[in-house]
C-alpha positions in Angstrom: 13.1 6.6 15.8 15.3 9.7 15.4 14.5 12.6 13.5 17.2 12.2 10.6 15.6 8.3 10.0 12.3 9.6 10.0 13.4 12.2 7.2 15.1 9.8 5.1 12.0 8.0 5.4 9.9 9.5 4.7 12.1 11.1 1.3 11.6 7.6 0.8 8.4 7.6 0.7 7.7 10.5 -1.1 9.6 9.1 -3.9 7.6 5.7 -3.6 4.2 8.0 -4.1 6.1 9.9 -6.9 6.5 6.3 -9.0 3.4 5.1 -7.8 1.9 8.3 -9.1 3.1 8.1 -12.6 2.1 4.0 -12.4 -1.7 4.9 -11.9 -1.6 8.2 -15.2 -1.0 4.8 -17.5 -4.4 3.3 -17.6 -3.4 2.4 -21.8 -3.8 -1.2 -20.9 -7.1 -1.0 -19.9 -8.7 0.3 -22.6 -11.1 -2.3 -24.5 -10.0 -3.1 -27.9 -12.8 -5.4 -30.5 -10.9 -7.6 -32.5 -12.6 -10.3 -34.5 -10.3 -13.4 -33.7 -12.2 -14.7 -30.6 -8.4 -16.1 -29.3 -7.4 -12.8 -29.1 -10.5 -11.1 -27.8 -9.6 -13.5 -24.8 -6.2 -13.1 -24.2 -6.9 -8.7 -24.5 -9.3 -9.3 -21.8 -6.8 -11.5 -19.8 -4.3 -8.8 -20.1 -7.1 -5.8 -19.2 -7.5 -8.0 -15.9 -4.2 -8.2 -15.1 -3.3 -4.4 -15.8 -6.8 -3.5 -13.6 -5.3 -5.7 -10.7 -1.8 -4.0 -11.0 -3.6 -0.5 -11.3 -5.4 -1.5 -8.1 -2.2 -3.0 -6.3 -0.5 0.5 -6.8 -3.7 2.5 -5.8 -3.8 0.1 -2.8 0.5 1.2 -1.9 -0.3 4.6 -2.6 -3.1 4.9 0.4 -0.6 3.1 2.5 2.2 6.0 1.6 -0.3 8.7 2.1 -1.2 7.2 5.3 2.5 7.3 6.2 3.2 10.3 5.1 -0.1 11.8 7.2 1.3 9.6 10.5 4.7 11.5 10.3 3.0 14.7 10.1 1.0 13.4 13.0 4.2 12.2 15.2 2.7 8.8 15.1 5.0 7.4 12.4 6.6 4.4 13.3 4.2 3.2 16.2 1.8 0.3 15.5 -2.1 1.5 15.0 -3.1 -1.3 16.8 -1.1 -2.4 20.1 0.5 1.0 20.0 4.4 -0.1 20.4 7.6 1.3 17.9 7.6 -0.7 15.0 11.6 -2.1 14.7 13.7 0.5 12.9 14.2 -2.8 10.4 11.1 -3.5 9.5 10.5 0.3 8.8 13.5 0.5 6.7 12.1 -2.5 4.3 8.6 -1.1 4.3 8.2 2.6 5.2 4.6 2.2 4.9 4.2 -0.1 7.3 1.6 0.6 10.1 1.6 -2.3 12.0 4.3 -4.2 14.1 5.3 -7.8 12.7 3.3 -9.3 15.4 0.1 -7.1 14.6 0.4 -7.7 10.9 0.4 -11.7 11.2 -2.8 -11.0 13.0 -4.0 -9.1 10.5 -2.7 -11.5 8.3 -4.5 -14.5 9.7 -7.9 -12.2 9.9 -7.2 -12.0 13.4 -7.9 -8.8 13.4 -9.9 -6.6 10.8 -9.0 -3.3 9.2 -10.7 -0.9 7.3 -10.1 0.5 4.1 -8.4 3.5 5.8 -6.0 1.6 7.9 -6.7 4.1 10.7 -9.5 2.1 12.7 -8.9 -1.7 14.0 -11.5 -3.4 15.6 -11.0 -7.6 16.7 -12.5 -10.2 14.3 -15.7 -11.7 15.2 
């Protein structure tokens, strides 16, 4: 990967972290609200559930972009953390975050292989 696709990139990036930022400051549609209609007490709390699993979906995307961003100031952007070979200039441009070659991911994908919380250390399933 060249140096000018690695900048765009990771401008990319930091303007993915930007919007994810500013998703995760609106934690409104979490907050508990009593009503006395027990219909709506249910469908707030079906709501709260889905805004907690979107709040966790973007804290989830922003690890992966600060790992990104921490692997280009590394050199490392763009290599898979597991088998160690370039990850294809497409597959980079559809998901800058990516840390894993197609081939890896479907691993990971089919538990294959097991990753940690950090996405830094792999180890094979058991």
């Amino acid at each position: 990967m060249t140096k000018a696709e690695t900048e765009r990139l990771a401008n990319l990036l930091r303007a993915k972290q930007m919007e994810v930022s500013r998703a995760l400051r609106n934690r409104d549609e979490i907050i508990i609200e009593k009503v006395s209609d027990d219909l709506d007490q249910v469908q707030l709390m079906g709501e709260r559930e889905l805004a907690i699993r979107n709040l966790d979906r973007e804290s989830n995307l922003g690890r992966q972009i600060n790992n990104a961003l921490a692997r280009i100031a590394k050199g490392v952007y763009g290599v898979c953390l597991y088998c160690e070979e370039d990850i294809s200039p497409r597959r980079m441009a559809a998901v800058p975050w990516a840390a894993f070659c197609i081939s890896c991911q479907e691993q990971i994908d089919r538990r294959e292989i097991e990753v940690d919380e950090n996405l830094e250390r792999l180890a094979p399933a058991a």
